[in-house]
SEBA-969373 format. One record per residue: x, y, z of N, C-alpha, C, O in turn. Coordinates in steps of 0.001 Angstrom, whole numbers, plus 500000, padded with zeros to 6 digits. Last residue first. Example, Ala and Ser with C-alpha at 12.3 -4.5 7.8 and 13.67 -1.06 7.14 Angstrom:
512850497750507080513670498940507140512900500030507870513409501138508039
513190494310507800512300495500507800513200496700507800514236496681508465
END
This chain:
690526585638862524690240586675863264690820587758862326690763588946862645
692168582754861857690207583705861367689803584569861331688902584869860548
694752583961862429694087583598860903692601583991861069691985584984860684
694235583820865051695006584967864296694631584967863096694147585996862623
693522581629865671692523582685865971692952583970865399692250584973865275
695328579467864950694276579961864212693394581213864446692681581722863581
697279580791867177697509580665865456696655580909864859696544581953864216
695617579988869783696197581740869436696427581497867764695630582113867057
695690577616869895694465578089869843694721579519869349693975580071868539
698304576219869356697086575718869128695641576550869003694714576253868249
699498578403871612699362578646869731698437577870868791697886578351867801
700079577089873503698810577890873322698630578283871826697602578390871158
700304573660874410700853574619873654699994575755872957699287575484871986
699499573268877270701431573126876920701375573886875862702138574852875873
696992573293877144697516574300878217698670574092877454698858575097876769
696637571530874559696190572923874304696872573509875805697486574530875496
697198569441876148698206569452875139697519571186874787698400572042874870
694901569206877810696451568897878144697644569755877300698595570436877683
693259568501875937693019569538877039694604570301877244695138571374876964
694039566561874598693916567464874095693570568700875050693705569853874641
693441564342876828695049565057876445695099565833875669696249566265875587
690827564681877627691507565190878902693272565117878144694212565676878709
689849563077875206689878564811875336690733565294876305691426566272876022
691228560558876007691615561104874808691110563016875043691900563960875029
689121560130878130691335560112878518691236561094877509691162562289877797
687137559737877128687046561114878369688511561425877823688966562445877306
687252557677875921687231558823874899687661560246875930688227561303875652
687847555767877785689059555501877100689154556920876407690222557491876190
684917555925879385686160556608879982687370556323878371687551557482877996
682714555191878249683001556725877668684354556884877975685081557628877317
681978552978879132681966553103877896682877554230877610683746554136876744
681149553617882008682507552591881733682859552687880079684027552466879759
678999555005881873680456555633882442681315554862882100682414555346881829
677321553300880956677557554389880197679071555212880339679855555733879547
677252551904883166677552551335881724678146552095880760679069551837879988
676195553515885447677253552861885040677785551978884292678729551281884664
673349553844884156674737555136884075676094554638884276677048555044883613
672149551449881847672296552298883371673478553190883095674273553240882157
670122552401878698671219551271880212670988552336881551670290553255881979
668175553373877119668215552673878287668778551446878624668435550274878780
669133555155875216669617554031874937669079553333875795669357552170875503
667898557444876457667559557263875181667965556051875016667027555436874508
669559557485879577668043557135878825667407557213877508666193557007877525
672123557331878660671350556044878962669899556383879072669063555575878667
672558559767877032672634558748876107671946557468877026671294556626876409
671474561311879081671336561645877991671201560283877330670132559722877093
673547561038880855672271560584881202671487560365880005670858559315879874
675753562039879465675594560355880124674588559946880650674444558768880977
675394564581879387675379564000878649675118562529878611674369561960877818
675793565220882464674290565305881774674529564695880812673813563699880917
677249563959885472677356564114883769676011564486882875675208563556882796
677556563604887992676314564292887600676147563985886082675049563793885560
679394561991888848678418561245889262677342562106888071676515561496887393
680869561168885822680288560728886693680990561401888026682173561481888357
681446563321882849682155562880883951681020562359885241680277563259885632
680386564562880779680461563135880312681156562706881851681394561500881907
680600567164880941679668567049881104679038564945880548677990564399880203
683181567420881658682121567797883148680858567171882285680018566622882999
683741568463878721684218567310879506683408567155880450682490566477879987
682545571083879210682395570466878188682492568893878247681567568152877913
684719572256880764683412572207881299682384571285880611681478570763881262
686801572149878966686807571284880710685574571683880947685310570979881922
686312573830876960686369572673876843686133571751878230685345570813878351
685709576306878453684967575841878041684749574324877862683791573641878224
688818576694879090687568576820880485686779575916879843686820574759880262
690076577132876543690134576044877538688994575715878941688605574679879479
688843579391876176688214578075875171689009577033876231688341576103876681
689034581495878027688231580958877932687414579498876836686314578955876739
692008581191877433691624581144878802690381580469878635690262579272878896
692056582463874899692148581688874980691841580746876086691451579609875821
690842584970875544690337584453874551690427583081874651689429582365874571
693073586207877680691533585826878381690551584838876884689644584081877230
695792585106877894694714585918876945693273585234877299692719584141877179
697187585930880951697129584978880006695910585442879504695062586017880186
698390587654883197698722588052881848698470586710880816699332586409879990
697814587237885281698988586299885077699429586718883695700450586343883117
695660588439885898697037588899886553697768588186886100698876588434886575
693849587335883978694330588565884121695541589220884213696212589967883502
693141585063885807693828585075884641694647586098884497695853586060884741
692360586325888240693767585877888014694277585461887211695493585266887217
690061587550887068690899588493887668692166587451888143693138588131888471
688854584849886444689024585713885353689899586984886373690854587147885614
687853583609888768688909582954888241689497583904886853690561583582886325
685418584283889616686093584406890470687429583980889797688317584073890645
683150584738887260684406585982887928685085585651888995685530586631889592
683626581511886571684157582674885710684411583926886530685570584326886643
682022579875888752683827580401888410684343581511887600685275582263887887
679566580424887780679943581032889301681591580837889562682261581485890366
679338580441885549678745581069885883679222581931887367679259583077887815
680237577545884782680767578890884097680671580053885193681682580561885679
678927576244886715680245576119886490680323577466886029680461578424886789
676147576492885344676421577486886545677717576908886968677694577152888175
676727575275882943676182576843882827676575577182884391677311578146884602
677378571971883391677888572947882618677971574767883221678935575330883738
676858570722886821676652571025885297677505572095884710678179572914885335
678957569335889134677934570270888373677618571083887324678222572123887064
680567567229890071679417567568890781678700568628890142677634568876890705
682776567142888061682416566080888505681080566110889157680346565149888927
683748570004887700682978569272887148681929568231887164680804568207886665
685299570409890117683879570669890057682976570519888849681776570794888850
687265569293889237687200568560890099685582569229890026684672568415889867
688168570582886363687974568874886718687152568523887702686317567644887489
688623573075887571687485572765887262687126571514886771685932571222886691
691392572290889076689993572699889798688470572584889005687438572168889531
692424571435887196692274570362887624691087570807888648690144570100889003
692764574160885657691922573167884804692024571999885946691381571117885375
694500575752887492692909575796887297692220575456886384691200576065886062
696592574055887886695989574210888352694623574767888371693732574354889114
697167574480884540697013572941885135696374573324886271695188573051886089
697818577109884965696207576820884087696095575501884908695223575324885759
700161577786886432698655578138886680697316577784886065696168578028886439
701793576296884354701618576115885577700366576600886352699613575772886866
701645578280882154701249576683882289701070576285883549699943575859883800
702605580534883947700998580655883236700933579376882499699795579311882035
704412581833886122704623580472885693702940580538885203702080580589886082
703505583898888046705132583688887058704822582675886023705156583004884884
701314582483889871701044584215888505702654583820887830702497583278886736
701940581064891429702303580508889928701721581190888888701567580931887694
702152582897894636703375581975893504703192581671892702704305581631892178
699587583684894095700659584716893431701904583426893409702465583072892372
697244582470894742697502581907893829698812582859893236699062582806892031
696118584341897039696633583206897176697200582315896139697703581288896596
696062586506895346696933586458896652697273585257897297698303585031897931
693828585683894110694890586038893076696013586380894513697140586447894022
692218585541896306692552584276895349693842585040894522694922584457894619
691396588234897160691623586999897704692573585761897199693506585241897811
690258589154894558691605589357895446692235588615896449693446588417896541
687549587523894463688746587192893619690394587908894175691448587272894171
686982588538897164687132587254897157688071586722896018688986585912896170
685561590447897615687066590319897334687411589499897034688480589575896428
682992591351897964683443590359899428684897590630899143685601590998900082
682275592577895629682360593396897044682720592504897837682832593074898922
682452590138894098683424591538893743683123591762894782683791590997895478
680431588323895257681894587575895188682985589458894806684069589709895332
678227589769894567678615589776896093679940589559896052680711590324896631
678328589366891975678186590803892562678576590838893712679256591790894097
677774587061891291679220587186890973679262588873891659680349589442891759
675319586347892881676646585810893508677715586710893156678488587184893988
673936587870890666674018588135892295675202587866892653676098588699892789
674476586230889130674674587771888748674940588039890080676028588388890538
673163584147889297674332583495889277675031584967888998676201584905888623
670591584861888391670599584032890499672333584293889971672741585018890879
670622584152885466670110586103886490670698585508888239671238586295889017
671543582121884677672503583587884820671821584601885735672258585501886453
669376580742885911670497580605886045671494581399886198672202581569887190
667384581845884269667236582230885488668863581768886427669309582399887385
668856581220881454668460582291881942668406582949883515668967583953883953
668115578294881891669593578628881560669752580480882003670639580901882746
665552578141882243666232577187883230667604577985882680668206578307883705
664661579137879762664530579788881174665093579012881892665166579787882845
665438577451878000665811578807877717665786579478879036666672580243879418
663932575339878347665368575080878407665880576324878549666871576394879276
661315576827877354661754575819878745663039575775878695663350576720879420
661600577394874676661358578129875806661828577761877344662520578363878165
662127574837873555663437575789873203663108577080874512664009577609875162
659408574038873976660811573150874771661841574192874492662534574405875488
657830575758872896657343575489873537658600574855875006658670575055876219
658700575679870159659061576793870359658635576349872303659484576865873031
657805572960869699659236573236869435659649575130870108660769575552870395
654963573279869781655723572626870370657328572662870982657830572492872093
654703575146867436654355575752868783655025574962870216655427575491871252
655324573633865376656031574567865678655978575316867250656863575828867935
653817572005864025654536571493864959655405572526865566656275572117866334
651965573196862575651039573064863572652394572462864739652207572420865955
653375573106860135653349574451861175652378574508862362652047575518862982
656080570337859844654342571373859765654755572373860827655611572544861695
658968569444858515658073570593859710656626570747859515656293571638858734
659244568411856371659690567742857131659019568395858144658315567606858774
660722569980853997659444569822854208658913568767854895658117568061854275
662727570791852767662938569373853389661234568997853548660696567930853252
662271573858852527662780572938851599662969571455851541663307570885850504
660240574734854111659833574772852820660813574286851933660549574196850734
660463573927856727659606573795856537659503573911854658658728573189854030
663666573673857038662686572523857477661323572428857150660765571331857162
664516575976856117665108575264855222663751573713855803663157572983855009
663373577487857772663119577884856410663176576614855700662323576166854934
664557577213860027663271576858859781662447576815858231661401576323857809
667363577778859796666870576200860116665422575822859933664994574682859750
666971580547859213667362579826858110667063578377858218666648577706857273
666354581383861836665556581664860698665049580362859658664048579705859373
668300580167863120666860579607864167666321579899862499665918578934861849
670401581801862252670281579980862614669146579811862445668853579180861429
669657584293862897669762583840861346669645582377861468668809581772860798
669674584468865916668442584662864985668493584300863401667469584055862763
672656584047865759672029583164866073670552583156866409670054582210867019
673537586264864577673658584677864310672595584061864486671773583619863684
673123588055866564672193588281865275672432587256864415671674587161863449
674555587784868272673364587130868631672278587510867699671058587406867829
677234587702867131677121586594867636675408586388867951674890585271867930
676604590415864329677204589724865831676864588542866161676003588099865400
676748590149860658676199590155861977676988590087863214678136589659863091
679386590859859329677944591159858640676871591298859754676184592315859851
681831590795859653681357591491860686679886592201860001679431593344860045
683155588347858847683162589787858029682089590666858203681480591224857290
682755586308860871684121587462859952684199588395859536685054589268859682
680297586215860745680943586660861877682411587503861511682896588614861722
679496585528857980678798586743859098679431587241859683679559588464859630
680908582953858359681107583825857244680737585477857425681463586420857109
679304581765859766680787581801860205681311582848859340682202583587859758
677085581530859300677036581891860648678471582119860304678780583145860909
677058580190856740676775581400856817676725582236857911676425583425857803
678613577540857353678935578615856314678417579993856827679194580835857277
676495576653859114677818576885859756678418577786859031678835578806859580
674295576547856725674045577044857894675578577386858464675908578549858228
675227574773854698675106576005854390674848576678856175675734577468856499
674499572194855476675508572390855935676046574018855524677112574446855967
671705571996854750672245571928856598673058572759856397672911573914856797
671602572096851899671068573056852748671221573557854456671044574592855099
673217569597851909673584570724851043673109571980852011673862572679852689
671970566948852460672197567807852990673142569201852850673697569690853834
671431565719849649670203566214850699670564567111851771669768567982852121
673478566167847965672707566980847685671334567296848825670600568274848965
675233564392849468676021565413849701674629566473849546674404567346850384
673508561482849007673489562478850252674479563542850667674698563749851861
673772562352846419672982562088846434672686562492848016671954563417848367
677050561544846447676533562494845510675104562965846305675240564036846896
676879558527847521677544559325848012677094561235847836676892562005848774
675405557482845472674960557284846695675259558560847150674474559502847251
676892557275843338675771558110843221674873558156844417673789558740844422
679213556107844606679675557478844106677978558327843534677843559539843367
678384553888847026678478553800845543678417555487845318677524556096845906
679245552959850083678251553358849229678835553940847636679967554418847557
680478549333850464680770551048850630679771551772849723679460551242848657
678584547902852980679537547726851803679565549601851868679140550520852568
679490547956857096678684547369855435678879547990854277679570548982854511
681885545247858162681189547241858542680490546788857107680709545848856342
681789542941860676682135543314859364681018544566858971679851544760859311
684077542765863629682199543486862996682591543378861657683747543710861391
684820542473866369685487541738864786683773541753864163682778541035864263
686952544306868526685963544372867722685872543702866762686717543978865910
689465545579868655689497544649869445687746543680868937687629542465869099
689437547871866869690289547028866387689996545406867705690423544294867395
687805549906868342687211549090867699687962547964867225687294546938867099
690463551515870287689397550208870810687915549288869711687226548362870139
691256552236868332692000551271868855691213550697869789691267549502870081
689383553730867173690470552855866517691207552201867295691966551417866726
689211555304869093687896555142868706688948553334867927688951552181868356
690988557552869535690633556433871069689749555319870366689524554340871077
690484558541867072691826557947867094691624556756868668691996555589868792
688632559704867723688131558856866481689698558623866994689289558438868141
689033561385870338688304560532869897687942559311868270687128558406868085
690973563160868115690877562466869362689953561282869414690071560323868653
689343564433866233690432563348865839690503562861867161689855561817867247
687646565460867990687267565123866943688006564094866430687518562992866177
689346567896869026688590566586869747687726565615869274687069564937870063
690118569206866882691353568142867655690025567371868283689794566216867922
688015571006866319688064569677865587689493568712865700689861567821864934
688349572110868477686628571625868610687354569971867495687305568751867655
690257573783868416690313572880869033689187571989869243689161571183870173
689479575217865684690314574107865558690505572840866955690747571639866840
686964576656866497687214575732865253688092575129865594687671574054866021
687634578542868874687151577003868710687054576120867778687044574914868024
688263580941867799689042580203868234688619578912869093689375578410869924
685619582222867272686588581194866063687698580400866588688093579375866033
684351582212869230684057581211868380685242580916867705685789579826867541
686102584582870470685587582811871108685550582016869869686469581291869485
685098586651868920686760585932868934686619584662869894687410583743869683
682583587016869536682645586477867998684400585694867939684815584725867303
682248587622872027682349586149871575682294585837870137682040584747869622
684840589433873972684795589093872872683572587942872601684019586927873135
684274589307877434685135588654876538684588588791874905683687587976874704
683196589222880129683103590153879249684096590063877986684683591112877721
682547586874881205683864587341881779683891588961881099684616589811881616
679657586754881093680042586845882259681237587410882366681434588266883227
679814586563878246679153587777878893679495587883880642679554588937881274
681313584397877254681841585561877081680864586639877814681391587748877906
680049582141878705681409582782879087681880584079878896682516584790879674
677852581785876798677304582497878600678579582832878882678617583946879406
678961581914874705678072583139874973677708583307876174677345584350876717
679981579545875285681018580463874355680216581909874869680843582850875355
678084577973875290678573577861876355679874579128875959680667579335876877
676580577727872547675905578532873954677129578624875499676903579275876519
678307578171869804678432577821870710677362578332872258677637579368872864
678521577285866320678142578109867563677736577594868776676915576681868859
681629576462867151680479577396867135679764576938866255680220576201865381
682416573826868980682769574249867584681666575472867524680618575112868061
682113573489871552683314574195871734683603574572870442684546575329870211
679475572522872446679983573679872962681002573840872380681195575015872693
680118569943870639679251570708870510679275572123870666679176572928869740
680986567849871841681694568749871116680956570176870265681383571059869521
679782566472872873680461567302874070681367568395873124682097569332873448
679266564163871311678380565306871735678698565939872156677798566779872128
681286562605871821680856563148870701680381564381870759680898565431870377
680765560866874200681728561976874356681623562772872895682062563910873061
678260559954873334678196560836874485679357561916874319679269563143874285
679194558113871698678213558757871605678207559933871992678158560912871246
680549556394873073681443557233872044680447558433871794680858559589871700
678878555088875174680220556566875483681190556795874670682314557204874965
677588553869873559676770555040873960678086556001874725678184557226874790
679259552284872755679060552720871549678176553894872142677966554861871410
679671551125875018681166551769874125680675552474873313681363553410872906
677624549695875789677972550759876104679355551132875890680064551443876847
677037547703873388676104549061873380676809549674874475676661550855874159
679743547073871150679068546487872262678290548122872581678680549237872236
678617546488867747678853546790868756678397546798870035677217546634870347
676934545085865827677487543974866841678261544997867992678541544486869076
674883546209864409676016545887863848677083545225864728678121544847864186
672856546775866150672671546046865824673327545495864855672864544511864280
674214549047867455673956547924868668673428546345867357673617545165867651
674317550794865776675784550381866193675335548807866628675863547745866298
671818551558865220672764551095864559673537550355864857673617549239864345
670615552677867822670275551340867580670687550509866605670420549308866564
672623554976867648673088554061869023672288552621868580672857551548868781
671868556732865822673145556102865730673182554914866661673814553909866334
669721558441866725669774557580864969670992556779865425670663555631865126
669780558472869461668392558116868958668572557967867219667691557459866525
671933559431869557672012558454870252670594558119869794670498556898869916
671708562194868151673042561144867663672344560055868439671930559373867501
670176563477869897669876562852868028671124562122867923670983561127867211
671593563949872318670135563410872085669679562144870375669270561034870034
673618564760871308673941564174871897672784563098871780672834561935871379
672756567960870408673437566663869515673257565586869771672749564920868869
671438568542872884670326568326872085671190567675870866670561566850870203
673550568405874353672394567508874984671845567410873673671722566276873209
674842570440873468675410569128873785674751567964873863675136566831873572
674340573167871218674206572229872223674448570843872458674221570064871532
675519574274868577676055574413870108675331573918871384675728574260872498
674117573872866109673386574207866569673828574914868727673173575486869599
676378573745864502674523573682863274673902574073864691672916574779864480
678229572571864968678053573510863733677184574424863358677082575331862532
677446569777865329678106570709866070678131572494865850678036573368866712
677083568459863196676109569061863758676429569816865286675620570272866094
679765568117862534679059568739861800677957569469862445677786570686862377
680839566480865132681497567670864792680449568641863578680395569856863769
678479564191864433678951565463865859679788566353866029679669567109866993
679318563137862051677903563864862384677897564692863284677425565822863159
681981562215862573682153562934862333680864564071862597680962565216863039
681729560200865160682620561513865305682006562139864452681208562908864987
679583558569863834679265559207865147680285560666865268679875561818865411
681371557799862122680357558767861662679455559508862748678839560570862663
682851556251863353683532557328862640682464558258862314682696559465862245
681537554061864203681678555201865549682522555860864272683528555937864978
680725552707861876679719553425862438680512554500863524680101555654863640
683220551801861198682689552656860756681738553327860902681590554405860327
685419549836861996684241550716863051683694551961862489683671553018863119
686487549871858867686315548794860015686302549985860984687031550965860832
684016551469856410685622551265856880685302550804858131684220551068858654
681781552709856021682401551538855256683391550829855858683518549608855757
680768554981856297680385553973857455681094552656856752680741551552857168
681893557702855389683241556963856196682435555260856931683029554519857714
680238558315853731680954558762853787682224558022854222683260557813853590
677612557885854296677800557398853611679193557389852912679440556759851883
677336558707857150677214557350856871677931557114855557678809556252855543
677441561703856828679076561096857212679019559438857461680005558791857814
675105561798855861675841562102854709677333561531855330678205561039854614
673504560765857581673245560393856670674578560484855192674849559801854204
674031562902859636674378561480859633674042560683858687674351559531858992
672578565357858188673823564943858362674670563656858652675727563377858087
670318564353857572670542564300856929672096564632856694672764564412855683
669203564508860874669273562620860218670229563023859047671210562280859070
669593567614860907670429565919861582670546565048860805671526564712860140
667323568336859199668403568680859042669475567272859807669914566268859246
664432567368860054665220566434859098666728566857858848667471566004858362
663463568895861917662831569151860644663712568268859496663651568484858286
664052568380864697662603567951864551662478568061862489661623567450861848
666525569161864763666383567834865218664707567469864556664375566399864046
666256572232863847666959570896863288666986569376863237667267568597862327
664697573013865671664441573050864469664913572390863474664321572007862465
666286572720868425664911571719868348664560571552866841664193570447866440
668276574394867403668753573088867709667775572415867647667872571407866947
666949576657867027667372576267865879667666574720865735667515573979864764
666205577434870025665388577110868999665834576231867876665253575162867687
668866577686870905668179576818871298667171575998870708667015574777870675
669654580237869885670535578971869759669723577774869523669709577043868533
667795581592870748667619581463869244668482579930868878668232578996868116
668053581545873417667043581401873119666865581196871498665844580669871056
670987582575873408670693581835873689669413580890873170669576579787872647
671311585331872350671638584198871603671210582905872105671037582039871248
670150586790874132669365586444873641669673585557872408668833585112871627
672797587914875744672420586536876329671000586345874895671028585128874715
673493590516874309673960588880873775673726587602874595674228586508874337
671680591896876398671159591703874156672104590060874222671647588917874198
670462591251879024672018591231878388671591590892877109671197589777876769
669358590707881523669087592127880726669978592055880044670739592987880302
669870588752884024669254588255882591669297589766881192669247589493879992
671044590414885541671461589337885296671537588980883993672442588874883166
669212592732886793670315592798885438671129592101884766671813592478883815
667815590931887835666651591169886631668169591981886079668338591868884865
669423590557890487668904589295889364668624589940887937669194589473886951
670135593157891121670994592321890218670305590660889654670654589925888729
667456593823891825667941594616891011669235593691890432669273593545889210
666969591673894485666075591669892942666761592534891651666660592040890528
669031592586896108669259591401895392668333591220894186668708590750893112
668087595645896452669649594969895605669541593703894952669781593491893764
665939594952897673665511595186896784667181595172895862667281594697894730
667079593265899975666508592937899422666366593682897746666656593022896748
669802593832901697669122594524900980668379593711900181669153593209899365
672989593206903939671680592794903119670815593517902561671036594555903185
675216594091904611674661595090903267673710594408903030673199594649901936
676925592372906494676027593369906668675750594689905739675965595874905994
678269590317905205678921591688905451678131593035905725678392594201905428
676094588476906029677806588038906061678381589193906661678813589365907801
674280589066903784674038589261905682675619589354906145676132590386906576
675415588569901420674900589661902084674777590181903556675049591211904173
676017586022901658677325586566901745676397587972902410676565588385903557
673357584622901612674484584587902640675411585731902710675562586352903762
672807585815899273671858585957900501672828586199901452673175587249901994
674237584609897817674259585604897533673606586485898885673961587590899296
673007581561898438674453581717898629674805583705898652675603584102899502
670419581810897406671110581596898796672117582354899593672214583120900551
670929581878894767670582583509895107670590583376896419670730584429897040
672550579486894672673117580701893753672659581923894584673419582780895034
669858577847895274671368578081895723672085578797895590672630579019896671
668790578612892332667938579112894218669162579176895159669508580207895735
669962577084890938669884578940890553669031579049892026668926580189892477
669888574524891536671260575556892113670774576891891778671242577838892410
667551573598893850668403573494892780668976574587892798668843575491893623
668211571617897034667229572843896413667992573056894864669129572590894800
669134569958898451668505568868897162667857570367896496667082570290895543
670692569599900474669767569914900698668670569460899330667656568764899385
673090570313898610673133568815899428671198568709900094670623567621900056
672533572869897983672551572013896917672615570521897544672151569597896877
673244574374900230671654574559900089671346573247898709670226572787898488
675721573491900699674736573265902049673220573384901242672249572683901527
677381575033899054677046573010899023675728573169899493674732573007898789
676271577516899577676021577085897885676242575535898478675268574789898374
677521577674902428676181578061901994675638577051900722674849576113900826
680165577181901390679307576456902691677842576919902533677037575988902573
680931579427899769681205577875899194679916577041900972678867576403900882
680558581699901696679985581769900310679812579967899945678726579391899888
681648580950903744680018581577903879679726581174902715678794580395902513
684857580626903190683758579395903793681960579918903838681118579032903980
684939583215901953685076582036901231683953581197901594682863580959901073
685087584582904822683790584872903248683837583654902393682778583085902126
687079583827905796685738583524906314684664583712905237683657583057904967
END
């Protein structure tokens, strides 16, 4: 019965059209009365300890760095450098789409805000090199999605504080599966450009090449020095990601010189906004996971899920097709948010490494975010590109397949993610 209160409440107040961090503290509402412990001043005390978390303030720096990049020339000067790089070769524009989005992946862990700049330098390229525009906005799109899963990562930092997980051992154990989805896609990418008869444009010349290695020199120092930190335990994950935001500004205002400082207030202005929509999120989404422990509810579940505790491939497929399925209806952060403690005490029990657990979580949420009806990324690219969403959806599905078998192929073989994490780590 708690189940149905809790899940019947959270649709009921989201079909209703209220947004979900209100739904979230609804739903929390609900369960309260439910088991007769309502308490008001409880429910304010776990919101405001929601948000009270040092490593949630990666967020807000994350965030920053990403507007600091997009606005101060760092981007363009990555796509600039995997133009000159790979745009030669037959569909050479969607190669540089992959690669710019694994780089600037790097540089900043948001999806939207890659996703954004890729489709505002890349998408009026493609369209006017003869690709068709919605293949080329759901290569786009699924690109971007890669974002969360190469560090640094925001979706790595809301996981790891909710489940309580390591996130300097997150990150690294995203390097490699960040850059399978990478080949993925550029491999879905090749066989549907081969149907394509574009002639790609000439190859840039070795002082070309040189020339945009030296403009963006300074970007690509950034991932270096976040990653390099983390190893060798110079900073934590959210003293990173105050060095990002630093170093991105440094480098925008006094070496690219691309930033005024009258543009800054702006930029700090949207990195704020986005910051509290993700924030108030976790604080409403504290509650829930507070009620969800005193209801049982994860006991619950790990009782109902004890036949395939034996069997830990078997249990992931099932709880990667569950979060498939709630993908489909809701964003990234409160996915995490409101599955993570209900689904982390049967990891647990199954004895599967919660490190890894959580880069697969991530990735499928990551995915969710190119999947129709809600997809944010896919909105993303059709209103910057302005098509419609179902253009966009028809574009993206061949790249969706391609991640959904690296998904696949990371549950069958965990060492994919455990090997390297042994090495970085």
């Amino acid at each position: 019965m708690t189940v149905v209160i809790f899940l019947g409440s959270l649709l009921a107040a989201m079909a209703l059209g209220i947004p979900i961090a209100y739904s979230l503290l609804l739903s929390g509402a609900a369960l309260m009365w439910h088991l007769n412990t309502f308490d008001a001043q409880i429910l304010a005390q776990n919101t405001i300890n929601g948000a009270d978390s040092f490593p949630l303030l990666a967020v807000p720096f994350f965030m920053l760095a990403g507007e600091i990049m997009n606005a101060g020339g760092l981007s363009r000067r990555i796509v600039n450098l995997a133009l000159t790089l790979v745009g030669h070769v037959r569909g050479g524009l969607g190669y540089v789409a992959v690669l710019a989005a694994v780089l600037m992946a790097a540089l900043s862990g948001s999806a939207v805000a890659d996703t954004a700049a890729l489709a505002a330098l890349l998408l009026p390229m493609m369209v006017r090199a003869g690709h068709d525009k919605a293949r080329a906005g759901g290569l786009i799109a699924s690109a971007g999605i890669i974002a969360p899963v190469i560090p640094p990562s925001i979706g790595f930092v809301i996981f790891g504080v909710a489940a309580n997980v390591s996130i300097t051992k997150l990150f690294l154990a995203g390097i490699v599966p960040g850059i399978l989805l990478g080949v993925a896609i550029a491999i879905a990418w090749y066989i549907v450009a081969k149907k394509e008869n574009i002639t790609p444009p000439p190859k840039a010349t070795g002082a070309v090449r040189w020339q945009a290695l030296r403009d963006s020199t300074w970007a690509l120092f950034l991932p270096v020095i976040v990653l390099v930190g983390l190893k060798m335990g110079v900073f934590t994950p959210t003293e990173a990601a105050v060095v990002a935001a630093v170093y991105a500004l440094f480098v925008a205002v006094f070496v690219y010189r691309e930033l005024k400082v009258s543009d800054l207030y702006g930029l700090f202005v949207s990195a704020a906004k986005t910051t509290a929509v993700v924030m108030f999120l976790v604080a409403a989404a504290m509650v829930s996971a507070w009620m969800i422990t005193v209801a049982q509810l994860p006991a619950e579940l790990v009782s109902l899920l004890e036949p395939f505790l034996g069997n830990q491939t078997l249990l992931l497929i099932m709880i990667m097709l569950l979060v498939i399925a709630v993908g489909t209806a809701m964003d990234m952060t409160p996915t995490i948010l409101i599955l993570t403690p209900v689904l982390m005490p049967v990891v647990k029990a199954a004895g599967i490494d919660p490190v890894y657990f959580g880069v697969l979580f991530i990735i499928n949420n990551a995915i969710g975010l190119v999947t129709p009806p809600v997809g944010t990324v896919l909105n993303v690219v059709a209103g910057v590109g302005k098509m419609k969403m179902d253009e966009v959806t028809l574009g993206v599905l061949p790249f969706m397949v391609a991640q959904f078998v690296v998904l696949f192929l990371l549950v069958l073989f965990p060492q994919l993610v455990l090997g390297p994490l042994k090495l970085f780590y």
